[in-house]
C-alpha angles and dihedrals in degrees: 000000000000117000084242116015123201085245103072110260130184098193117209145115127241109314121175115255088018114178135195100239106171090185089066098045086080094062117020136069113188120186126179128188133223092291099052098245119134147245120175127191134181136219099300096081141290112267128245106275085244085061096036090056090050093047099051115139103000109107114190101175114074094207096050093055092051088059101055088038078058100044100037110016119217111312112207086223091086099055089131102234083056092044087049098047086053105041083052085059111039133043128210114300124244084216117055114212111224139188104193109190103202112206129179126176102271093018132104107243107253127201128217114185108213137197115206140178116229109268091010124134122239129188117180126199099192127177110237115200124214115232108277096023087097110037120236111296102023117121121211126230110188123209134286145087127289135184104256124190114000096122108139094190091060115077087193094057124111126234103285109261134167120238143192119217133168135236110304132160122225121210102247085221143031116263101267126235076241083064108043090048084061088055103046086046084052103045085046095072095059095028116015092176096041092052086048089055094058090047098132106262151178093238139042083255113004146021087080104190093199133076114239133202085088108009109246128183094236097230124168092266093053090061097056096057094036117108106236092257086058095048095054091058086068143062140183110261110269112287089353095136081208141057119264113278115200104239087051114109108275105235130156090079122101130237093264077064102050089049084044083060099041086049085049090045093043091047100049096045095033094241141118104256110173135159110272117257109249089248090053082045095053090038085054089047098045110024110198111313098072095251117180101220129021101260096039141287102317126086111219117166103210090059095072127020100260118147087281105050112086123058094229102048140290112301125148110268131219101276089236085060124096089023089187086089098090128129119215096268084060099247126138144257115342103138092061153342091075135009124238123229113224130207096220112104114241090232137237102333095050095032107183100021120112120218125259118190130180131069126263142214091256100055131054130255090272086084097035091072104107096231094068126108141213135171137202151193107259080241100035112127132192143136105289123031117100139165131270113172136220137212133217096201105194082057138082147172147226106261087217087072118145126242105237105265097267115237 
């Protein structure tokens, strides 16, 4: 690979915070090593990896350093007691972890996490996508194969595999509670009682913890404004120590719902939304270098919303919140706050479940590491599975698409 190709790189590898920014692919080469700390060179050539290692971290050229600050942020991972523990501890590695952000004039930037042995050759055939052809919010994850499974500190992992997948978008976020009032407001209109039966809920049919005629996310705010008739419609998700807030995750809801707001998604844009296959889910989470959480190696609880995470107690957070929870690709919270179903069947000793992955605010980093499995009930309900859609984008749909009969 050459150090700057004639198609536009920003070379790195995962940074927290990280941003597409195409004025700066003209000018500017990051890499990063195995412990996400930087080294940014201009122009003027990439350095040998034996520099490179020497250098990490010590950036002499202002400008250059303005332009990684703008690219990656500030990754807590060179706070330099932290940079020193670790380079204490690990040598250089013989495989060097990329981001590549591909970027061509009337095309989105796309990025394409690598990893690459020293002195190996590496040609990439990537999709680039115009502006408009994936709707706002939806992250692409461009084909090839990844190691999926093989974490031996995760009893829920599966063996290590490699697998080939085509070309998918993530959604960067969770569907928020916001959006899946609009489509319960939506779905009452043609079927009231259907749209009452997928309120998010503590039970398969019954303890609805929002207020309906219209459907409300019952937020503080909204309490305090309720009469008390209203109020007594509605109720705090289980073990959540604060009302609901409306970019939180929505959960309480089952996988038939989740499918119920794909189909509503799908029929309104005129495009296949669907959930991710558990396989899509764990390469969006881990990009290519086998990385056990989305963000690297190193469990740190402040970093996603597990159990552990807030100072006064675990609580679902606003899905824009710990943005340090980004996988390579750049998209959110997959390690915690809420867990994502997934389409894909749990196989032959489960027959009939469908996969959840992701961690949750109600459960500890052990299930945040991107490796690790779970598996549901397509009705199945509980505090901390959510939605996060997918989307198939060479295909599309009739907008005249039906909703699933509700049940």
């Amino acid at each position: 690979m050459d150090p700057i190709p004639a198609l536009h790189f920003a070379l790195a590898a995962h940074a927290l915070g990280l941003v597409n920014r195409a004025d700066l692919l003209d000018a500017v080469c990051a890499w990063f090593d195995d412990l996400d700390l930087a080294i940014v060179v201009g122009p003027g050539g990439v350095r040998t990896p034996e520099e490179r290692w020497r250098s990490a971290g010590r950036l002499d050229d202002e400008a250059a350093a303005t332009a990684r600050e703008a690219m990656q942020g500030v990754p807590p991972a060179t706070e330099e007691s932290l940079r020193r523990e670790l380079l204490d501890m690990h040598p250089p590695a013989a495989l060097l972890q990329w981001l590549a952000i591909v970027s061509r004039e009337g095309y989105d930037p796309v990025r394409c996490p690598l990893l690459v042995s020293r002195c190996e050759h590496l040609e990439l055939d990537l999709t680039l996508w115009r502006p408009g052809e994936l709707p706002e919010g939806l992250i692409p994850v461009p084909a090839g194969h990844f190691d999926c499974g093989g974490d031996a500190e995760n009893p829920y992992s599966g063996p290590a595999a490699r697998q080939e997948l085509d070309d998918f978008a993530l959604s960067c976020l969770p569907v928020t509670c916001r959006e899946y009032c609009e489509f319960l407001n939506d779905l009452a209109r043609s079927d009231p009682g259907g749209a009452v039966k997928r309120t998010p809920r503590n039970s398969e049919e019954a303890g609805f913890y929002w207020p309906s005629g219209p459907f409300e996310v019952p937020t503080e705010e909204w309490f305090a404004a309720a009469t008390p008739a209203k109020r007594a419609t509605a109720h705090r998700l289980t073990n959540a120590p604060v009302d609901w807030e409306e970019d939180w995750p929505v959960m309480g809801v089952s996988w038939e719902d989740a499918i119920a707001f794909a189909a509503w998604r799908s029929a309104r844009e005129g495009r296949l939304y669907t959930l991710p296959h558990s396989l899509q889910w764990e390469k969006a989470a881990r990009g290519h270098d086998r990385r056990f959480l989305p963000w690297g190696r190193h469990m740190i609880d402040p970093w996603a919303n597990t159990n552990m995470s807030q100072p006064l107690g675990m609580r679902p957070a606003s899905v824009s919140a710990f943005p340090s929870d980004e996988s390579p690709y750049g998209i959110r919270g997959l390690a915690a706050n809420s867990s994502d179903y997934c389409l894909d069947d749990a196989g032959e000793i489960y027959p009939g479940w469908r996969n959840s992955r992701g961690g949750s605010w109600a459960f500890n980093m052990m299930h945040a590491r991107s490796a690790c499995r779970s598996a549901y009930k397509p009705r199945f309900i509980d505090n901390w599975v959510g939605i996060r859609l997918a989307l198939l984008p060479r295909l599309a749909v009739s907008s005249a698409a039906a909703l699933p009969a509700s049940r």
